[in-house]
C-alpha positions in Angstrom: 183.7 -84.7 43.6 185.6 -85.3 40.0 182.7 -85.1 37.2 182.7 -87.3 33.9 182.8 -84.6 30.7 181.8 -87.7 28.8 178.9 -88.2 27.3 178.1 -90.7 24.0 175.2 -90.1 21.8 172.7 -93.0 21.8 172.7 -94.6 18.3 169.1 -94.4 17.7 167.8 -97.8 17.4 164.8 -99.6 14.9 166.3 -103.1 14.0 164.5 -105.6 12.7 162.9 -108.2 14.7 164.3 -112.1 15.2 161.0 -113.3 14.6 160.4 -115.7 11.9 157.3 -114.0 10.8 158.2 -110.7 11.6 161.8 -109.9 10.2 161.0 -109.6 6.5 158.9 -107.1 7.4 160.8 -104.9 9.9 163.8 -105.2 8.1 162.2 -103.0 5.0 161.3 -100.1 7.7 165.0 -99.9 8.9 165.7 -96.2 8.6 169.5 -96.3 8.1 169.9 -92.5 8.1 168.5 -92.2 11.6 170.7 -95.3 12.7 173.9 -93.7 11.0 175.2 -97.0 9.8 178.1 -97.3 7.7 178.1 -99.3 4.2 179.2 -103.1 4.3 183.2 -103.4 4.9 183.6 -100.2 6.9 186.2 -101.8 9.2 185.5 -102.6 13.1 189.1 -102.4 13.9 189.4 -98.5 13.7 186.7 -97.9 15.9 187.2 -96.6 19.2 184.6 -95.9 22.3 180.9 -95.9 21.9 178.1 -97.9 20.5 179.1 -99.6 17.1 176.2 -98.8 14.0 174.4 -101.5 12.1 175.3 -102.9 8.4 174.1 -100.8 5.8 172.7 -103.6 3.6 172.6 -107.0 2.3 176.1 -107.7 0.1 176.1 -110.5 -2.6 179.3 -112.0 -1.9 180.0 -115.5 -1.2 179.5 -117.1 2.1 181.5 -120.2 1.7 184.8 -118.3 0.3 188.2 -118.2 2.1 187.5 -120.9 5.0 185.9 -118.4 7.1 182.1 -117.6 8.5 181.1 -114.3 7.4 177.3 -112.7 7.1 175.4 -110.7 4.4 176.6 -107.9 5.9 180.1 -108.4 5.7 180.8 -109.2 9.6 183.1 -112.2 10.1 182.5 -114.6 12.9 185.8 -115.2 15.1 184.5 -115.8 18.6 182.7 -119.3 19.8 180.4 -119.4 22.6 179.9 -122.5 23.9 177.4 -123.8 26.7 178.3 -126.4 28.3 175.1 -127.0 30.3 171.8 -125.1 31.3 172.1 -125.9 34.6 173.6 -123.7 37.6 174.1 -123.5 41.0 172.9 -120.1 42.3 169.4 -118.8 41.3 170.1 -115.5 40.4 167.1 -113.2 40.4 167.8 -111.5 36.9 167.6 -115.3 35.4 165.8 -117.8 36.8 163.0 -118.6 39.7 164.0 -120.0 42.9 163.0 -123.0 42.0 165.1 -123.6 39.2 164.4 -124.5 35.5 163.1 -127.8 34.0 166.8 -129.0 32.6 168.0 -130.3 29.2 167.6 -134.2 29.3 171.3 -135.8 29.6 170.8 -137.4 26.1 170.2 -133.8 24.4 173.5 -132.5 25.6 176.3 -132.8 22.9 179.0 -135.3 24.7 182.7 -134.2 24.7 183.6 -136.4 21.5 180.8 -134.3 20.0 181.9 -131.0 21.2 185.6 -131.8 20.3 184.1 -132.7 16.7 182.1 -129.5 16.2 185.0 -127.1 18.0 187.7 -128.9 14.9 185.1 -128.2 12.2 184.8 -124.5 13.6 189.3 -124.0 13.9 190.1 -125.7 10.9 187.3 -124.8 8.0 185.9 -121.6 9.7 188.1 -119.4 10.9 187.0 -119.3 14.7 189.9 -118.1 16.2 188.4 -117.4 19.9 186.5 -120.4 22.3 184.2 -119.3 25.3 183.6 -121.7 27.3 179.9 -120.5 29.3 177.0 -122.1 31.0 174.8 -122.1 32.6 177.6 -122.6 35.1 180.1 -124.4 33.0 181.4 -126.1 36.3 178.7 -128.6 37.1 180.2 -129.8 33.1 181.9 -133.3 34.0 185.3 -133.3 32.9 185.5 -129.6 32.1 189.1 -129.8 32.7 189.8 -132.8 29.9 187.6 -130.8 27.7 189.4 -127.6 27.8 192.7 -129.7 27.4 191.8 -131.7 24.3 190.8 -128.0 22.7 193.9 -126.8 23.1 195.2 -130.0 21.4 193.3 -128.9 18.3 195.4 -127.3 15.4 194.9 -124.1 14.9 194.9 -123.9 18.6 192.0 -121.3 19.6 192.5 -118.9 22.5 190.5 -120.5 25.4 188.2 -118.3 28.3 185.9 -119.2 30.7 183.0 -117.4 32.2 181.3 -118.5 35.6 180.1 -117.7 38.9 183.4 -118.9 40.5 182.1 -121.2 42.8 184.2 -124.4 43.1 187.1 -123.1 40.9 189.6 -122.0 43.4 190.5 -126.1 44.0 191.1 -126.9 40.5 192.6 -123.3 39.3 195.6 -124.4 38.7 194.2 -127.5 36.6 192.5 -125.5 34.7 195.7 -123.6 33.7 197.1 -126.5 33.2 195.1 -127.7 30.4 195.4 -124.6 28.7 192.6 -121.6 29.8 194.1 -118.1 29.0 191.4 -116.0 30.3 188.7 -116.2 32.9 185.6 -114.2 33.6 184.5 -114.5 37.2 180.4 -113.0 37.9 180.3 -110.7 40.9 176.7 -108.7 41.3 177.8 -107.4 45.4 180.8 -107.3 47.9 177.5 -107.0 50.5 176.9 -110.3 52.1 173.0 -109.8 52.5 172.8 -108.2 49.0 174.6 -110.9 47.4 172.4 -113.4 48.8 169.0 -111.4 47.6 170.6 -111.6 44.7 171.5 -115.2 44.0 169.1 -117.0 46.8 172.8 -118.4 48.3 175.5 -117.5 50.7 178.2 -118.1 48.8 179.6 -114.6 48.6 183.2 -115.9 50.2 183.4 -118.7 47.5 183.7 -116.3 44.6 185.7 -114.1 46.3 188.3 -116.7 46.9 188.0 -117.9 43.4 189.1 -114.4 42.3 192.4 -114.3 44.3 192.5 -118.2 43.2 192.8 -117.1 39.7 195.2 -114.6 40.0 197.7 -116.8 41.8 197.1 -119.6 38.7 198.2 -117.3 36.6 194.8 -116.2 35.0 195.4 -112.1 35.4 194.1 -110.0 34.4 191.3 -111.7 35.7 187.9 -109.6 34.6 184.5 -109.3 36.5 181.1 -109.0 35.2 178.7 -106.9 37.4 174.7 -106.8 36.7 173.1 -103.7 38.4 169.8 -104.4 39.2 167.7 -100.9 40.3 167.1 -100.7 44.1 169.2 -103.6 44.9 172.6 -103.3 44.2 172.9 -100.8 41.8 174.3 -98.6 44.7 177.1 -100.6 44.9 178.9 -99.6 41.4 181.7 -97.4 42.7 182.5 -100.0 45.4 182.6 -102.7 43.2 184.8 -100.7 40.7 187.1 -100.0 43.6 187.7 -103.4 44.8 188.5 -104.2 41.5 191.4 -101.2 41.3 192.4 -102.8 44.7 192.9 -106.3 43.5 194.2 -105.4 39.7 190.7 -107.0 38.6 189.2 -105.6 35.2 185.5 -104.6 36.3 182.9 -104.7 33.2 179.1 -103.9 34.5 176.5 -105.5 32.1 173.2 -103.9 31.4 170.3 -106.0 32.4 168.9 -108.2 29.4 165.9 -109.3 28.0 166.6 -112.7 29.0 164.9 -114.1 31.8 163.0 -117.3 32.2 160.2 -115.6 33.4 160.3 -112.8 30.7 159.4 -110.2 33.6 162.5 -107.8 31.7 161.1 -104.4 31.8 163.8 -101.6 30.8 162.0 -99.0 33.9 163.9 -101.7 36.1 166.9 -102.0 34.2 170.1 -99.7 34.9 171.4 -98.0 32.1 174.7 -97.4 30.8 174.3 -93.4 31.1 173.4 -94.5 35.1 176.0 -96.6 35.8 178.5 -94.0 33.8 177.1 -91.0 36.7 177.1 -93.5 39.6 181.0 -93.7 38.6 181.3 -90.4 38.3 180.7 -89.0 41.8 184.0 -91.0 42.6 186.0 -91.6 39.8 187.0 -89.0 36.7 186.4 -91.3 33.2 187.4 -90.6 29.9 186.9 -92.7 27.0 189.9 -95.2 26.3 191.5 -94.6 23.0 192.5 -98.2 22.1 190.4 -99.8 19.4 187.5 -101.8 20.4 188.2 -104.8 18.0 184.5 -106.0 18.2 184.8 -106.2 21.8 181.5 -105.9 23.5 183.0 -103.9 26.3 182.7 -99.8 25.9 186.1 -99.1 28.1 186.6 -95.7 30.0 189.8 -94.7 31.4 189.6 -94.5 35.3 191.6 -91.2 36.7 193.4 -90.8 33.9 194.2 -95.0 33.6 196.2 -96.8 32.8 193.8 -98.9 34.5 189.7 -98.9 33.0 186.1 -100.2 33.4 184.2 -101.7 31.1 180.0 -101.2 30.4 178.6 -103.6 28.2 175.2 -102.3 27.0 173.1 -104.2 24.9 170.4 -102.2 24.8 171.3 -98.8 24.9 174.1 -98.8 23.1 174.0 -101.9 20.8 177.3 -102.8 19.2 175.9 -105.2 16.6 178.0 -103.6 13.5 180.6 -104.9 15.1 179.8 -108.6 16.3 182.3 -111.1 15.6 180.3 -114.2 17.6 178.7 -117.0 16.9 177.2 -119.6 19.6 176.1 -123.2 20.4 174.1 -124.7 22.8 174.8 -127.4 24.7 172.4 -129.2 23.1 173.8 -128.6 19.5 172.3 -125.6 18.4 173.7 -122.5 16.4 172.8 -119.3 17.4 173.9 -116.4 15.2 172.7 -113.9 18.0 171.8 -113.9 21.8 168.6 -112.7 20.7 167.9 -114.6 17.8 164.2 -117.1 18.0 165.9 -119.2 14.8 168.6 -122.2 15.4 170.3 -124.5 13.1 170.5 -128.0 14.8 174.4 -129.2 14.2 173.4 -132.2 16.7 171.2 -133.9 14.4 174.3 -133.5 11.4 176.3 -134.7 13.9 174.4 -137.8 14.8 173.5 -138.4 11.8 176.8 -139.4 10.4 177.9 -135.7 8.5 180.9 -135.3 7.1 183.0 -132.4 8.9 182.5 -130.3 5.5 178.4 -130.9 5.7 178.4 -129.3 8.6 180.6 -126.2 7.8 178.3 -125.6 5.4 175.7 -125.5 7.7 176.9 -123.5 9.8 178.3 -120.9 7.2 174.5 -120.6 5.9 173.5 -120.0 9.4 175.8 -117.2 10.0 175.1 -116.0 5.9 171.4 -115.3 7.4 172.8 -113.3 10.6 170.0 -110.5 11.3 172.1 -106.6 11.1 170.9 -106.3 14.9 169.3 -107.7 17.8 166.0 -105.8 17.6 165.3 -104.9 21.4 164.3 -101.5 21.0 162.2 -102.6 17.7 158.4 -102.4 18.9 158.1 -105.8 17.3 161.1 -107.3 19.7 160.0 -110.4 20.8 162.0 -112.2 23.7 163.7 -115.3 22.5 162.2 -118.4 24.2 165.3 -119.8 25.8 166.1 -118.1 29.0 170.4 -116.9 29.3 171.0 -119.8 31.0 170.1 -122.0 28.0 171.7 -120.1 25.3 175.2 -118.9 27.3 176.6 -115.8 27.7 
């Protein structure tokens, strides 16, 4: 048995809530000593392993300078999340009931003229330099291929990445490379048939497992997994699904469990933990934190035997990397988010529809991102879960 020496130190967390009532108030007990943070435009990019600290404090600069988004706090946004729909075809248990959700009305959605409209604003006057493209399952999006083409027509051209649950991608892989993805995240939860299916409520453990080689034949490598560990279920199954991964030349990231549910049943007792999921690892594999900076990146890489190859843990709760965030999101009904936790939106559909000029809503969306919390808030005893489950927001 080869034994991780590793061990981070939690960043002691009291952020202030996302609640419009709330926040004023929370923010003005942030303890900044106990939460180490460093002052505003200590720089992301030299930072290694390990959770990344909150802004220090408000600065008094100005949003709208230099083309670019950038908060109070100094933080630049780069990286655009996009949902393409709310809907999806597996019903995993960590998400949504079996039964489904109630789904966005068709007229809500932002059509692909609109979306096209909103992604040039965000290129040419604001500096996004990176496009996720998420769901929901971003699949069941009509003309998802066309889409991802006409983004890559845009000038500046953004990088391009997809992340899905595979299923019905391995026909149209090499479309999809066609019009332009660079990158592709493919979810995978359990290489065990009956644990995949508790899991997701369908048998279609084969489909994403073709999808995965599909990828890599495209063109698409390194492809990357994302893995939830969910306590008694699967959780078990973190060395195995780390070596299939070194098998295949996949790059594994395990996700901590969020509070993002439909049915806000998140409770963290159920939730598996970075420091877990580091041990499970750890009877198998020797890990060592990897040296290269983390960029922003949400993924906390370690070093597997001594690398070159590595595994990622992305934990949002227990080790919050929110002095580091470079993202900003949309729904696919229109909606900026400055945070997948945030409870406030700023409706670009309605500037959209309503005949704004391209600059109109830039500014909008540079005062939305101006009024970026410094963090999430989870482990704040005022946290309050936002009301859109993951599947509405996007990952």
């Amino acid at each position: 048995m080869r034994v991780v020496l590793h061990r981070s130190v939690l960043a002691t967390v009291g952020r202030s809530t996302h609640s419009t009532n709330a926040g004023a108030a929370t923010l003005g007990r942030m303890n900044p000593v106990a939460l180490g943070i460093p002052a505003v435009g200590t720089s992301a990019t030299i930072r290694h392993g390990g959770p990344a600290p909150l802004p220090r404090q408000r600065g008094t600069g100005d949003q709208t300078a230099g083309g670019i988004m950038v908060d109070s706090f100094g933080r630049r946004a780069r990286d655009l999340r996009i949902s393409l729909t709310d809907r999806c075809n597996l019903r995993c248990t960590y998400c949504m009931p079996a039964e489904g959700l109630d789904w966005m009305p068709g007229d809500d959605l932002l059509s692909d003229d609109e979306l096209i409209a909103v992604i040039d604003v965000a290129v040419r006057h604001l500096g996004i330099e990176e496009i996720r493209f998420t769901g929901g399952e971003p699949l069941l999006r009509k003309g998802i291929v066309d889409l991802i083409r006409r983004v890559g027509e845009l000038s500046p051209r953004p990088e391009m990445s997809l992340t899905t649950n595979g299923i019905g991608f391995a026909p149209r892989a090499a479309d999809f490379v066609a019009a332009g993805l660079d990158r592709i995240n493919i979810s995978l939860d359990s290489l065990e048939p009956d644990t995949f299916l508790r899991l997701t409520r369908r048998p279609r453990l084969a489909d994403v497992l073709t999808s995965l080689s599909a990828a890599v034949d495209a063109g698409l490598a390194p492809v990357k997994i994302n893995a939830v560990l969910m306590r008694g279920v699967n959780d078990h199954e973190a060395p195995d699904l780390l070596r299939f991964s070194l098998e295949h030349g996949y790059q594994l990231r395990f996700i901590e469990q969020m509070p993002l549910d439909a049915g806000h049943s998140w409770t963290r007792d159920r939730m598996v933990t970075a420091d877990e999921i580091i041990q499970k690892l750890s009877d198998q594999f020797t890990l060592t934190p990897h040296a290269g900076a983390r960029l922003g990146a949400p993924a906390e890489l370690f070093d597997v035997d001594g690398g070159p190859a590595t595994v990622g843990i992305i934990a949002s709760v227990t080790r919050p990397f929110c002095g580091d965030c470079d993202r900003t999101r949309l729904t696919a009904d229109g909606q900026v988010r400055t945070c997948l936790f945030s409870r406030n939106e700023t409706n670009l559909r309605a500037l959209l529809r309503g005949g704004a000029a391209d600059e109109q809503i830039a500014d909008a969306w540079r005062t939305a991102t101006w009024g970026k919390l410094p963090g999430h808030a989870i482990n704040d005893p005022s946290f309050l879960q936002p009301d859109r489950p993951m599947s509405a927001i996007g990952g």
